[in-house]
TIZADREN-998168 format. One line per field, with one value per atom (N, C-alpha, C): residue number from 1; residue in three letters; chain; atom name; x, y, z. Coordinates in steps of 0.05 Angstrom, whole numbers, plus 32768, in hexadecimal, padded with zeros to 4 digits. Each point is the difference from the previous one (the first is absolute). Layout:
TIZADREN-998168
n = (NUM | ...)
res = (Ala | ...)
chain = (A | ...)
atom = (CA | ...)
xx = (X | ...)
yy = (Y | ...)
zz = (Z | ...)
END
This chain:
TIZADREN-998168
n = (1 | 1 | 1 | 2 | 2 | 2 | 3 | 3 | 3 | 4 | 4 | 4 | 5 | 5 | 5 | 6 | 6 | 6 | 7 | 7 | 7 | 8 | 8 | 8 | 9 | 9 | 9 | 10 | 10 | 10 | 11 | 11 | 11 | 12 | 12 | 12 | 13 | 13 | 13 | 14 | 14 | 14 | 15 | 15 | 15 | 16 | 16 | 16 | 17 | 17 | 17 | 18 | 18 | 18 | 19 | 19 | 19 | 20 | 20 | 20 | 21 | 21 | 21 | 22 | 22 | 22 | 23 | 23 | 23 | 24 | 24 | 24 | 25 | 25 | 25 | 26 | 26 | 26 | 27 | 27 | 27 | 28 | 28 | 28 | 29 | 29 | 29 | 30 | 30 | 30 | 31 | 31 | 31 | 32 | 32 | 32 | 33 | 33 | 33 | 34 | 34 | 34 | 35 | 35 | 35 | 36 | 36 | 36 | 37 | 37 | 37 | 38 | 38 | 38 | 39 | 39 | 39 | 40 | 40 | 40 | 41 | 41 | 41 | 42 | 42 | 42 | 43 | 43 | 43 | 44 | 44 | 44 | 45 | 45 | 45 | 46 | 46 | 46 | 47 | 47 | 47 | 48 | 48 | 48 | 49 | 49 | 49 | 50 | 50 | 50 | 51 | 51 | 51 | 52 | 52 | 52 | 53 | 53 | 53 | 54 | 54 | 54 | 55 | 55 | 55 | 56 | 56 | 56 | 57 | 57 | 57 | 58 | 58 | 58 | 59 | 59 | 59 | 60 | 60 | 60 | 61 | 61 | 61 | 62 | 62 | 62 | 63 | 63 | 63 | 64 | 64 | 64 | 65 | 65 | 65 | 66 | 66 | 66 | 67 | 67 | 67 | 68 | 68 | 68 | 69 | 69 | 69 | 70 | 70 | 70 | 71 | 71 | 71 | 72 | 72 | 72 | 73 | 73 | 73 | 74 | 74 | 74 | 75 | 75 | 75 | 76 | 76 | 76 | 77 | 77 | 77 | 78 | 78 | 78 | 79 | 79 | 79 | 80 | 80 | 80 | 81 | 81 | 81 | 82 | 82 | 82 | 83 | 83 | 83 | 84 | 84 | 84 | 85 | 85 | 85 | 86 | 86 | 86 | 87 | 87 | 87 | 88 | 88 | 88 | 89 | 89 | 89 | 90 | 90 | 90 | 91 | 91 | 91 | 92 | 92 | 92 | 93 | 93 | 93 | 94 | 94 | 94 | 95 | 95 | 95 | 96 | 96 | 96 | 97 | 97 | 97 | 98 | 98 | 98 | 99 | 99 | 99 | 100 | 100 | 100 | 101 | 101 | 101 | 102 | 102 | 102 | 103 | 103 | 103 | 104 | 104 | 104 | 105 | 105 | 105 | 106 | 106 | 106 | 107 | 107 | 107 | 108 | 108 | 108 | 109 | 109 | 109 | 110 | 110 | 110 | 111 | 111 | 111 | 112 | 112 | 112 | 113 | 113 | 113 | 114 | 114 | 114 | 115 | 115 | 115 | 116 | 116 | 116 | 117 | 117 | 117 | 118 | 118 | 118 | 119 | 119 | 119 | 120 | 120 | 120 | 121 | 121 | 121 | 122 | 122 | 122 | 123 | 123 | 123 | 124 | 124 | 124 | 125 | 125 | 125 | 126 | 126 | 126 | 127 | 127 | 127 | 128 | 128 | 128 | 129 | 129 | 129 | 130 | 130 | 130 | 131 | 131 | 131 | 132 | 132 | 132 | 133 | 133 | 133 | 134 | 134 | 134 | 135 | 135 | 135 | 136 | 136 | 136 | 137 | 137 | 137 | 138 | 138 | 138 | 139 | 139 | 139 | 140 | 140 | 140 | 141 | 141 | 141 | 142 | 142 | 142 | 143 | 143 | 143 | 144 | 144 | 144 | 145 | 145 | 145 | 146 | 146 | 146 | 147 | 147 | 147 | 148 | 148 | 148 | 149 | 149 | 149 | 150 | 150 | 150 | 151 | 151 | 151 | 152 | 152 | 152 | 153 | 153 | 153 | 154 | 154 | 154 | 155 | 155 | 155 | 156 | 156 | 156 | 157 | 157 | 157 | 158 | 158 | 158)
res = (Unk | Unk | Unk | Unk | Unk | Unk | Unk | Unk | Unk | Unk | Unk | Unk | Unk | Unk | Unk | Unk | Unk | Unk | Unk | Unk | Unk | Unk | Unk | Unk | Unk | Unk | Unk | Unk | Unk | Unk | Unk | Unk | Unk | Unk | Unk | Unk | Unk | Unk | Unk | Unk | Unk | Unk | Unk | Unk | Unk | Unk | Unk | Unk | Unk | Unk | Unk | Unk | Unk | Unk | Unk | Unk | Unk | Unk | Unk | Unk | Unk | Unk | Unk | Unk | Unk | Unk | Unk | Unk | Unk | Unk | Unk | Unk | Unk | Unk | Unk | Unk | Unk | Unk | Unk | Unk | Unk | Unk | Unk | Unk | Unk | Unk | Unk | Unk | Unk | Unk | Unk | Unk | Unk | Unk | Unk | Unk | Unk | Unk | Unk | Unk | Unk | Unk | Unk | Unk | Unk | Unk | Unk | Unk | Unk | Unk | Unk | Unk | Unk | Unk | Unk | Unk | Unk | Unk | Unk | Unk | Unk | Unk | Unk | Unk | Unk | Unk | Unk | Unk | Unk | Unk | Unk | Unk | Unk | Unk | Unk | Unk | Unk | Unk | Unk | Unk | Unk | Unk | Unk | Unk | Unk | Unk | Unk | Unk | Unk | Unk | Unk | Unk | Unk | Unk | Unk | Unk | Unk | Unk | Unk | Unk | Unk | Unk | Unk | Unk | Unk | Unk | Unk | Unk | Unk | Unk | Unk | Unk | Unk | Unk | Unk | Unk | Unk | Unk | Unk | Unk | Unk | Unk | Unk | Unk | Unk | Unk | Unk | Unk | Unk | Unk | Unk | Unk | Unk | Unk | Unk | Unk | Unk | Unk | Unk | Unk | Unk | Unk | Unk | Unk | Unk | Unk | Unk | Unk | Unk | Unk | Unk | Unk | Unk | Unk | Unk | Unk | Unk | Unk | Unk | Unk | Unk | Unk | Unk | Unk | Unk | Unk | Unk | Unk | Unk | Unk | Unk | Unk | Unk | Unk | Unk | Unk | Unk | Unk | Unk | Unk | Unk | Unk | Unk | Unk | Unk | Unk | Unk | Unk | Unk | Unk | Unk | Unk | Unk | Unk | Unk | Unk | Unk | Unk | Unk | Unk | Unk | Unk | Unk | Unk | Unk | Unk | Unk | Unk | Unk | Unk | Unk | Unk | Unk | Unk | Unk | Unk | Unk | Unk | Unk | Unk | Unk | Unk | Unk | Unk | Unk | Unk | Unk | Unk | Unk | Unk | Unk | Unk | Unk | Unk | Unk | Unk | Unk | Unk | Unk | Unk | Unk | Unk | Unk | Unk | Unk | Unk | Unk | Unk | Unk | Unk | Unk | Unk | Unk | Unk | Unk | Unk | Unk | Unk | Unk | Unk | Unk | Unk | Unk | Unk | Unk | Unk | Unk | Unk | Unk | Unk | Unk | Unk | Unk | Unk | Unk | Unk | Unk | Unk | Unk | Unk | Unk | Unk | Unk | Unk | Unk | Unk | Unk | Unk | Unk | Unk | Unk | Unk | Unk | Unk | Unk | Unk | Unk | Unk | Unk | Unk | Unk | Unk | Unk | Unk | Unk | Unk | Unk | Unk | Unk | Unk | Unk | Unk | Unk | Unk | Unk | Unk | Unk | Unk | Unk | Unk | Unk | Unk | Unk | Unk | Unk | Unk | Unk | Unk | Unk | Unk | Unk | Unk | Unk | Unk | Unk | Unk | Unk | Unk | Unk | Unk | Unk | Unk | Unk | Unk | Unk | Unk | Unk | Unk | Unk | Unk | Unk | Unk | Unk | Unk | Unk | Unk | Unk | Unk | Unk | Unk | Unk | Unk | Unk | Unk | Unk | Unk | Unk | Unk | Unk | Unk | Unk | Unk | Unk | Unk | Unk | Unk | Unk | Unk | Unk | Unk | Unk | Unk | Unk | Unk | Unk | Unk | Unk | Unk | Unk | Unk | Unk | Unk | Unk | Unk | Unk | Unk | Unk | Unk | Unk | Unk | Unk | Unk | Unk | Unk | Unk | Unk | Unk | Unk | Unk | Unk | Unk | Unk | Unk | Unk)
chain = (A | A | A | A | A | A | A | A | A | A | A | A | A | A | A | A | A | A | A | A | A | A | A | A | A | A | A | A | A | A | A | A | A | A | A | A | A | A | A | A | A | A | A | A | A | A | A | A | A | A | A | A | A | A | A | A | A | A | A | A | A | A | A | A | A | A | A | A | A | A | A | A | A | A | A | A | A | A | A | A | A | A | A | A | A | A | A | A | A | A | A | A | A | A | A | A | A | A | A | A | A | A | A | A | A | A | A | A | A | A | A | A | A | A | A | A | A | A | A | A | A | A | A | A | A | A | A | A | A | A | A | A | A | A | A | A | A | A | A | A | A | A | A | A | A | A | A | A | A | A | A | A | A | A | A | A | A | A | A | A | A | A | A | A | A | A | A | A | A | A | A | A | A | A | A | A | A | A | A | A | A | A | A | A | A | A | A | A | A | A | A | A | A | A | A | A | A | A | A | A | A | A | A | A | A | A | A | A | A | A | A | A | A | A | A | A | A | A | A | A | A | A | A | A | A | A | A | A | A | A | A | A | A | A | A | A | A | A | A | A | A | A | A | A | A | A | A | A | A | A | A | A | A | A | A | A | A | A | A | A | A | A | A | A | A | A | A | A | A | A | A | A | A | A | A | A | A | A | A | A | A | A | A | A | A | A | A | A | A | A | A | A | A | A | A | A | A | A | A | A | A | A | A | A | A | A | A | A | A | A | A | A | A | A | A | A | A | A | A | A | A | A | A | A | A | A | A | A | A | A | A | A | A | A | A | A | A | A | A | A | A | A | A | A | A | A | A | A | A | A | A | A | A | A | A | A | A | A | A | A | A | A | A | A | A | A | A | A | A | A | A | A | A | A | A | A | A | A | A | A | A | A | A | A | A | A | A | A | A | A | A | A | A | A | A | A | A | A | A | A | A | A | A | A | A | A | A | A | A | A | A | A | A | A | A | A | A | A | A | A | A | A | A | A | A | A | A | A | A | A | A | A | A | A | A | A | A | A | A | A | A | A | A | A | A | A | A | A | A | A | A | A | A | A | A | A | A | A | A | A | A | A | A | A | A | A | A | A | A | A | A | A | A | A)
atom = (N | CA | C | N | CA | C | N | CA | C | N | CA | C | N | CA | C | N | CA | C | N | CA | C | N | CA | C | N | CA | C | N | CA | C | N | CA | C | N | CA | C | N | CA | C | N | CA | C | N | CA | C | N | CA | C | N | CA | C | N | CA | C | N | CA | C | N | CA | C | N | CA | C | N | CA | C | N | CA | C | N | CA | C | N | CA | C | N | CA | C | N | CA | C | N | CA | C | N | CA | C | N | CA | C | N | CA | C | N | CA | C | N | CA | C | N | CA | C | N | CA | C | N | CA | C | N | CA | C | N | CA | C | N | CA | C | N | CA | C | N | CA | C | N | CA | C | N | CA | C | N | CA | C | N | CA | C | N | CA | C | N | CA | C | N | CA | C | N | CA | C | N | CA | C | N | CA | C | N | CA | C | N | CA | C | N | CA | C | N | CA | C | N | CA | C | N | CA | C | N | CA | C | N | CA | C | N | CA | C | N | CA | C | N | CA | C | N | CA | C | N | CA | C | N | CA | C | N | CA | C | N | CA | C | N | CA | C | N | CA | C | N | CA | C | N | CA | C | N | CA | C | N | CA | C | N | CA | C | N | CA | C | N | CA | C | N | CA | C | N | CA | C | N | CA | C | N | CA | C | N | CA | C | N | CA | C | N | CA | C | N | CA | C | N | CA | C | N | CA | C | N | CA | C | N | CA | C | N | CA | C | N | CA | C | N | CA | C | N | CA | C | N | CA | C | N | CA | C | N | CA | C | N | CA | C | N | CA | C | N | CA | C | N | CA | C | N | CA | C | N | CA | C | N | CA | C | N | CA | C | N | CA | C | N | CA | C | N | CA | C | N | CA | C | N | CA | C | N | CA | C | N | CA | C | N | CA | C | N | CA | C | N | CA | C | N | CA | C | N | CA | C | N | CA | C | N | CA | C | N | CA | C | N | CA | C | N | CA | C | N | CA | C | N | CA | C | N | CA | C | N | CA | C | N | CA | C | N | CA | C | N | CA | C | N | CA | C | N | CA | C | N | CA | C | N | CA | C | N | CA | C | N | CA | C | N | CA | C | N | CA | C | N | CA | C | N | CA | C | N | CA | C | N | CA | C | N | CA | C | N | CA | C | N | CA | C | N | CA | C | N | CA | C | N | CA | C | N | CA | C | N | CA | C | N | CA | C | N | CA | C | N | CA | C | N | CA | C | N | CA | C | N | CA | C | N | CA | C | N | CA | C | N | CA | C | N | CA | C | N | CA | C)
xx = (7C93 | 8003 | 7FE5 | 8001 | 7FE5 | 8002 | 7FE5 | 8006 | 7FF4 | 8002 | 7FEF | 7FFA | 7FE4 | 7FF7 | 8002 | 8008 | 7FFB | 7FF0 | 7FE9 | 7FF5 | 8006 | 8006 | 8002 | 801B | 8011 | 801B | 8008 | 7FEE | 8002 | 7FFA | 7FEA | 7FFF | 8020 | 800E | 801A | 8011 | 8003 | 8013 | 8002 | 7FE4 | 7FF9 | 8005 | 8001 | 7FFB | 801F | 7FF6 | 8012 | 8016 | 8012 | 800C | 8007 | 7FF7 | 8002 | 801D | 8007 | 801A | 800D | 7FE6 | 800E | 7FFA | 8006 | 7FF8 | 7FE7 | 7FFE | 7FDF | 7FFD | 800A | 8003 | 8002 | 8004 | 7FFA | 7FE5 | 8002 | 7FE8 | 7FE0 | 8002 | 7FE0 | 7FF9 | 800A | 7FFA | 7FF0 | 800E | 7FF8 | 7FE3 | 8005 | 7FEB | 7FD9 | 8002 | 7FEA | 7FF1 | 800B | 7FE6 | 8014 | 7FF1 | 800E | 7FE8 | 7FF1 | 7FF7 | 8005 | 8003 | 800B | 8021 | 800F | 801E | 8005 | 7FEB | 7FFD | 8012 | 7FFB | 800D | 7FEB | 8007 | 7FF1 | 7FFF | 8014 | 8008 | 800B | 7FF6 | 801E | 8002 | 8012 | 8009 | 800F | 8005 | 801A | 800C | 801A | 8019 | 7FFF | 7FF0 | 7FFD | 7FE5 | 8003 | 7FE2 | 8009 | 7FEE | 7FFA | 7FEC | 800E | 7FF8 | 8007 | 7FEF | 8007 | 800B | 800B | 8019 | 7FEE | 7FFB | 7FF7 | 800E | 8016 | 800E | 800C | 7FE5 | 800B | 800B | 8013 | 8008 | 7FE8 | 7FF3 | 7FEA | 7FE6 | 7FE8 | 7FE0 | 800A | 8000 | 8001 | 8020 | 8008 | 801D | 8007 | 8002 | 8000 | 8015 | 8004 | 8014 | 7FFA | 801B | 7FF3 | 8022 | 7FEC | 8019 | 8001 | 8015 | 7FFB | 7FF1 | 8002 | 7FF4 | 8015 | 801A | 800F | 8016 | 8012 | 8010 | 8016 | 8001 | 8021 | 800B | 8013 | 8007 | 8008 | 8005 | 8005 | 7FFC | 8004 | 7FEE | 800D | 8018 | 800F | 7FF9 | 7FEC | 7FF4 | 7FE8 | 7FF4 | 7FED | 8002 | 7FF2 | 8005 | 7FF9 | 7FFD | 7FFD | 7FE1 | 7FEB | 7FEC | 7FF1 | 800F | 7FF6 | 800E | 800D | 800D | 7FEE | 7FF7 | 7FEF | 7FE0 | 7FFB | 7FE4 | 8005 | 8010 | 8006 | 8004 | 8006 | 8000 | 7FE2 | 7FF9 | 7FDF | 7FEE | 8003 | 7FEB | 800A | 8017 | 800A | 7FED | 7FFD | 7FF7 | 7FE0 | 7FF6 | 7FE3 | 7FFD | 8013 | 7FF8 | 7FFC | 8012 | 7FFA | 7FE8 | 8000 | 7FE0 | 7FED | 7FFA | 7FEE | 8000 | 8011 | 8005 | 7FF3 | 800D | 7FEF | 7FE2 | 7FFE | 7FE3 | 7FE6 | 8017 | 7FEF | 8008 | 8013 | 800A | 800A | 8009 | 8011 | 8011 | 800A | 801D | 800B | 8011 | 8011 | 801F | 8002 | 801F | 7FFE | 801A | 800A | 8022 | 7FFC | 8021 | 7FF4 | 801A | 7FFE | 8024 | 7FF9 | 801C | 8004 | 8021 | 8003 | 8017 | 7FF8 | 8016 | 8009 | 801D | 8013 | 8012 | 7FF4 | 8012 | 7FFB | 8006 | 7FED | 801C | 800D | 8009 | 7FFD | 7FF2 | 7FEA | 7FE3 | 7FFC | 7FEB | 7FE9 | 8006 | 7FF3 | 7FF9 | 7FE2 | 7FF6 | 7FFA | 7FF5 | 800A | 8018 | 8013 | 8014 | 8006 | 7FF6 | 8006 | 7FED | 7FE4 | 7FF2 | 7FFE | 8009 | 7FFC | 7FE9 | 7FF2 | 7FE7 | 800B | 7FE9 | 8002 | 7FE4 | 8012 | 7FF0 | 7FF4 | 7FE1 | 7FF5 | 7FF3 | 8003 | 7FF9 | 7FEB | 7FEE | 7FF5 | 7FFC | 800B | 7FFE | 7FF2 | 7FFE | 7FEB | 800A | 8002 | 800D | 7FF0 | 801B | 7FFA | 7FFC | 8002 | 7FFE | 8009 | 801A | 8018 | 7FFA | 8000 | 7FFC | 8012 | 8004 | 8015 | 7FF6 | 7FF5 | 7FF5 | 8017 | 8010 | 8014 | 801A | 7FFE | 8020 | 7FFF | 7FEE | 8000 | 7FF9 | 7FEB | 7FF4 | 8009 | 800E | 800E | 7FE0 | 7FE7 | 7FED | 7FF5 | 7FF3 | 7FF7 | 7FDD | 7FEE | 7FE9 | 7FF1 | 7FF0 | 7FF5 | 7FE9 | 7FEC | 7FE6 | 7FEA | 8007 | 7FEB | 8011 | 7FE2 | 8002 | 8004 | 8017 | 800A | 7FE1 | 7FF6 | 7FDF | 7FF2 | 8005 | 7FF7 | 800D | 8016 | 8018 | 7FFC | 8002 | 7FF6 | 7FED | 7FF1 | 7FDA | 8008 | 8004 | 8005 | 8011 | 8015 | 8017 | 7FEE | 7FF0 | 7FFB | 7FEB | 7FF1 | 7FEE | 800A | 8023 | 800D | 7FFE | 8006 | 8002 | 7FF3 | 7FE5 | 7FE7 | 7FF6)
yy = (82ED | 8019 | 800A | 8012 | 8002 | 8017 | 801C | 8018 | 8009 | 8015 | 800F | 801F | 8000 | 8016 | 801A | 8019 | 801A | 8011 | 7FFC | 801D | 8019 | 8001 | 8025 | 8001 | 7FF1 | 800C | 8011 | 8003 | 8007 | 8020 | 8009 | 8018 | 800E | 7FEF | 800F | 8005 | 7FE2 | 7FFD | 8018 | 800A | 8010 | 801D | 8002 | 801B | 800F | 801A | 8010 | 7FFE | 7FFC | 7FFF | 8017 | 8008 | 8014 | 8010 | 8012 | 800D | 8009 | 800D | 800B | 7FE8 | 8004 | 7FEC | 7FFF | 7FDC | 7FF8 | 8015 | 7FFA | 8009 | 8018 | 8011 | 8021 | 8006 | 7FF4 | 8011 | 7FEA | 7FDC | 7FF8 | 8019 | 8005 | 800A | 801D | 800D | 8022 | 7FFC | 7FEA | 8001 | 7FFD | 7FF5 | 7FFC | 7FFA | 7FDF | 7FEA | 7FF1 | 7FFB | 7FE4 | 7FEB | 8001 | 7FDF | 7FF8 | 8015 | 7FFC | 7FF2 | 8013 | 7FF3 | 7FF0 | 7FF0 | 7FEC | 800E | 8018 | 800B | 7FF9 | 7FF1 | 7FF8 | 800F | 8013 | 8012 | 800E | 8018 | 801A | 8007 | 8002 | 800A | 801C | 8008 | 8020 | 7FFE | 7FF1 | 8001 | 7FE3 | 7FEF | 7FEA | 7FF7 | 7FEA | 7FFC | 7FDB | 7FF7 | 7FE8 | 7FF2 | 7FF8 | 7FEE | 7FEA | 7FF4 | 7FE7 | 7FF8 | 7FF2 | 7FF7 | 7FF9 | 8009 | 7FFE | 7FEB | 7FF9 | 7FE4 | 7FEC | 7FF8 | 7FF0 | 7FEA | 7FF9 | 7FE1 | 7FEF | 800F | 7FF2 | 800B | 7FFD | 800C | 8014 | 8016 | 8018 | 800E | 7FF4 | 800D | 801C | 8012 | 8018 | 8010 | 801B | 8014 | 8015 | 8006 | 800A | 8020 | 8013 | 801A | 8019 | 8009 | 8018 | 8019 | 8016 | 8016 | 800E | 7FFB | 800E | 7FEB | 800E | 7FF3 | 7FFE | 7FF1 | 7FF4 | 7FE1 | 8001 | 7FD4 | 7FF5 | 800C | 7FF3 | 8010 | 7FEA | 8006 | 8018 | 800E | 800C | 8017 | 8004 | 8020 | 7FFB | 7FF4 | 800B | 7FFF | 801E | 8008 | 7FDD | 800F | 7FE7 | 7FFA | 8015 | 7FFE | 7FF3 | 8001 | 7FFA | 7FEA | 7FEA | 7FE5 | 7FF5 | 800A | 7FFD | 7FFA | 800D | 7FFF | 7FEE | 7FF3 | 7FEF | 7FE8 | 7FFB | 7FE6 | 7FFC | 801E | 7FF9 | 7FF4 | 8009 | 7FFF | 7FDE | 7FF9 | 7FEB | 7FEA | 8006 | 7FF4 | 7FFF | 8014 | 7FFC | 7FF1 | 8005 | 7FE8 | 7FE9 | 7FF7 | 7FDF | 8000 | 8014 | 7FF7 | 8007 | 8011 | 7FFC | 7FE6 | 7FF9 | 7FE3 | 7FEB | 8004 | 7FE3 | 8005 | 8016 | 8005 | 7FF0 | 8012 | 7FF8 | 7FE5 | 7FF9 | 7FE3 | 7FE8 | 7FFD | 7FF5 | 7FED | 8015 | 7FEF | 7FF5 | 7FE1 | 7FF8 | 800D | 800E | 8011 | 8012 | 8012 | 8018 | 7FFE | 800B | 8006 | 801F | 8013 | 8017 | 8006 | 8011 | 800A | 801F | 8006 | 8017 | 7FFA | 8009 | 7FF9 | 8015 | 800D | 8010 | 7FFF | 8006 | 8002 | 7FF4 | 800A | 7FE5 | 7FE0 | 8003 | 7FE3 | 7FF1 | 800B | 7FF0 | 8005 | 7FFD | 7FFE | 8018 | 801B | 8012 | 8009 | 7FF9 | 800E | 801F | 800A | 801C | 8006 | 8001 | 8004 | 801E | 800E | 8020 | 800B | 7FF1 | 8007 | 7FED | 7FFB | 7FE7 | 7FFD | 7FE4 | 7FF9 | 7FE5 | 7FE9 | 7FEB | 7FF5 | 7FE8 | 7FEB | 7FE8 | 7FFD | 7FF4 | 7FE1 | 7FF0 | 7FE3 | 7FEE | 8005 | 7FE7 | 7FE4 | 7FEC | 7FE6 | 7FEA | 7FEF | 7FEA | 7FE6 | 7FEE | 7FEA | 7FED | 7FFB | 7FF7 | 800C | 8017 | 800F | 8007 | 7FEB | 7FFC | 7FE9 | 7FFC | 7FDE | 8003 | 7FF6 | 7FF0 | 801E | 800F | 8010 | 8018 | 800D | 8015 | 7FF0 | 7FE3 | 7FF9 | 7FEE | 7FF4 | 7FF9 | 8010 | 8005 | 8015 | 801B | 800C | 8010 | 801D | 7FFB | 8008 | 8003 | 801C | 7FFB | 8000 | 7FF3 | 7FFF | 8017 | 8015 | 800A | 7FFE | 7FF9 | 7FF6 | 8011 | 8013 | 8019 | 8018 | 800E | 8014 | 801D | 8011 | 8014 | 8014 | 8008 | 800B | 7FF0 | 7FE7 | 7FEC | 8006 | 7FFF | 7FFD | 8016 | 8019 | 801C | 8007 | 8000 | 8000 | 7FED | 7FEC | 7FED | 8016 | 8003 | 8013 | 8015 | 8018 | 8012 | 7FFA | 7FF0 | 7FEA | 8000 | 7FF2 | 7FFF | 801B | 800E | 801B | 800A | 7FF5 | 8012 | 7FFB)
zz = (8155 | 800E | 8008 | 8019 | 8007 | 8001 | 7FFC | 7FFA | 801A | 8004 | 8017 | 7FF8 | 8004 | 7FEE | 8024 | 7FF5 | 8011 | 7FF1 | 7FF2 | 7FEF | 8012 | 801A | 8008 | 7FF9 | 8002 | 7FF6 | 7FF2 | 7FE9 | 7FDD | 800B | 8015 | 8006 | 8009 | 800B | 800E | 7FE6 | 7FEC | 7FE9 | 7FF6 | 7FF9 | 7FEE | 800A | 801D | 8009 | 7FF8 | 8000 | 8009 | 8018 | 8008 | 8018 | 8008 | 801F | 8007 | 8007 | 7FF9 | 8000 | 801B | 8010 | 8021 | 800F | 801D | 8014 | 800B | 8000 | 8007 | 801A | 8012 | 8020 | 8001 | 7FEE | 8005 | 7FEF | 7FEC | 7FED | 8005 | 800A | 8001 | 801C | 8015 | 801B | 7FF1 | 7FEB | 7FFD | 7FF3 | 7FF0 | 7FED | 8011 | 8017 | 800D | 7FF5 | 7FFA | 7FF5 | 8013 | 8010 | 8010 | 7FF8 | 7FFD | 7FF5 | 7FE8 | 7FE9 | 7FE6 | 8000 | 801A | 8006 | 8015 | 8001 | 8015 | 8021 | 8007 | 8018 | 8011 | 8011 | 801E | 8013 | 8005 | 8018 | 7FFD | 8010 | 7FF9 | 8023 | 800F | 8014 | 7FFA | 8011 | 8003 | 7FED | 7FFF | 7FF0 | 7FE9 | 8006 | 7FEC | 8003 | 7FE9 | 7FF4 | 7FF6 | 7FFE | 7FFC | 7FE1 | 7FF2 | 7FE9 | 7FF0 | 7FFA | 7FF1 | 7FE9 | 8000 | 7FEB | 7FE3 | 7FEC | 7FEB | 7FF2 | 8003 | 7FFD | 8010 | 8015 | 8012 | 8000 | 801D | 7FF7 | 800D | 8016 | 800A | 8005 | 8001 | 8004 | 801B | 7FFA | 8017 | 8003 | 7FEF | 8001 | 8009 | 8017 | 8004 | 7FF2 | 7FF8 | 8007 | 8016 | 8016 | 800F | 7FF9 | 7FF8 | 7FFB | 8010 | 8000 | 8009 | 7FE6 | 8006 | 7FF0 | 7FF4 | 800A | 8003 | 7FE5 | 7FEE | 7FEC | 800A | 8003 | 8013 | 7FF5 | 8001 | 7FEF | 8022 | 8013 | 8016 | 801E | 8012 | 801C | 800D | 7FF6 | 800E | 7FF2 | 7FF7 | 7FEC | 8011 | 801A | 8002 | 8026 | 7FFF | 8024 | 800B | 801B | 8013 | 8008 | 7FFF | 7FFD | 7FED | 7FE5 | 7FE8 | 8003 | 800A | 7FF7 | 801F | 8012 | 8012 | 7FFA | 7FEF | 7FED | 7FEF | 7FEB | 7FF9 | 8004 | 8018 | 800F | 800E | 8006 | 800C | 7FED | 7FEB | 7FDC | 7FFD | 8000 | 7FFB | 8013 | 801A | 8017 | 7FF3 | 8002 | 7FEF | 7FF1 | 7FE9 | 7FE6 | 8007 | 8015 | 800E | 800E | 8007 | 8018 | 7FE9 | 7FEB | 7FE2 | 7FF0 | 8000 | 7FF1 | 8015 | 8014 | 8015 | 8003 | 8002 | 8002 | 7FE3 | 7FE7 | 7FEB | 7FF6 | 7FF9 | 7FF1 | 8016 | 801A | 800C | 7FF5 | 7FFC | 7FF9 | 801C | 7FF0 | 801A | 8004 | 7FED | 800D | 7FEB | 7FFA | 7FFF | 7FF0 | 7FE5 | 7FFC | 8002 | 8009 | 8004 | 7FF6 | 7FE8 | 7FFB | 7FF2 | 7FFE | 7FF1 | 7FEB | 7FEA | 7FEE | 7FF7 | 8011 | 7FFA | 7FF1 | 7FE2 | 7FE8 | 7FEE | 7FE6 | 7FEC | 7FFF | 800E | 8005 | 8017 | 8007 | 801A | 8000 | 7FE1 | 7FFB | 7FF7 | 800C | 7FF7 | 7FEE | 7FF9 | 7FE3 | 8009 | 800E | 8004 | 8019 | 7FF0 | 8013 | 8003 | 7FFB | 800B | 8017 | 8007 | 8013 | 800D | 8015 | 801E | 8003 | 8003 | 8004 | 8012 | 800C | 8009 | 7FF4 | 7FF9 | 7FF7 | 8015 | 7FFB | 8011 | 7FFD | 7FFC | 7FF3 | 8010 | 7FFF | 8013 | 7FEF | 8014 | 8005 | 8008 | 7FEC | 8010 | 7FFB | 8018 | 7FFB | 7FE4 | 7FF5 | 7FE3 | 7FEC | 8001 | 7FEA | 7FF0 | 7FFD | 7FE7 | 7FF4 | 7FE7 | 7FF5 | 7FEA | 7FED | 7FE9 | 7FF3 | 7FFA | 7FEA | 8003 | 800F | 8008 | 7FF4 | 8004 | 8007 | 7FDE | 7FFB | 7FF2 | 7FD8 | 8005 | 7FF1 | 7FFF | 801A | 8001 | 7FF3 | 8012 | 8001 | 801B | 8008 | 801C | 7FFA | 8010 | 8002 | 800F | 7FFA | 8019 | 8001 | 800D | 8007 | 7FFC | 7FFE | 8008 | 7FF0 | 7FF8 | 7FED | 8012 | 7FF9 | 8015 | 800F | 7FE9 | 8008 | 8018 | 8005 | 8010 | 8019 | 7FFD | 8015 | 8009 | 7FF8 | 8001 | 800D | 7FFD | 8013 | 801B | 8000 | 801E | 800F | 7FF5 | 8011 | 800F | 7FEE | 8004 | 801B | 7FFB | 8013 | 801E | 8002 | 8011 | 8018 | 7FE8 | 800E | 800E | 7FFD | 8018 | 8012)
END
């Protein structure tokens, strides 16, 4: 059997888990580099998945606490799709990825770990970037340390 060591893990094991929602309370707190937030627009803001499946994994949310698209005006699901549109042109800029999963998981049986506030999930892709270690090991690899991933993005941006 072969082990695979995560020493940062032990920081999450150990933590406290937070009680309210990431998506209302990292935005108030104003540490976006502490909460890895890349962007804030009008009605949503942009940050990275602290448990990605892949190097740059986005969340892209509104500001607003809603579990679905039909709680938010038309301006604000308008801004959403714009922010969404960014994240791809930030990611090609900084990482080039060769494609894009882009999703929303409405409900925790389609997957939603916060299922009371609507967000979209942003994945960039690079051909080959799956090997035996997910399917087999039932382990994902990520290459790069989020702080890393973090700074390039912000990079993107200017």
């Amino acid at each position: 059997m072969e082990y695979l060591f995560r020493p940062w893990r032990m920081k999450y094991i150990m933590s406290e888990k937070p009680k309210g929602c990431i998506f209302c309370d990292k935005p108030r707190e104003n540490r976006d580099k502490e909460n890895y937030i890349l962007y804030r627009a009008q009605t949503c803001f942009i940050m990275l998945n602290i448990y990605p499946y892949n190097s740059g994994h986005l969340m892209i949310a509104p500001y607003k606490h809603i579990p679905d698209l039909e709680g938010l005006e038309n301006h604000e699901l308008s801004e959403l799709m714009l922010v969404t549109r960014k994240s791809i042109q930030i990611l090609t800029n900084a990482l080039k990825p060769d494609g894009f999963n882009i999703g929303i998981n409405l409900g925790r049986v389609a997957g939603a770990g916060v299922e009371d506030h609507i967000h979209v999930h942003m994945v960039p892709r690079w051909n080959g970037d799956t090997n035996f270690m997910p399917t087999i090991g039932d382990t994902k690899i990520i290459p790069e340390l989020l702080d890393a991933t973090y700074e390039k993005l912000k990079q993107a941006l200017k």
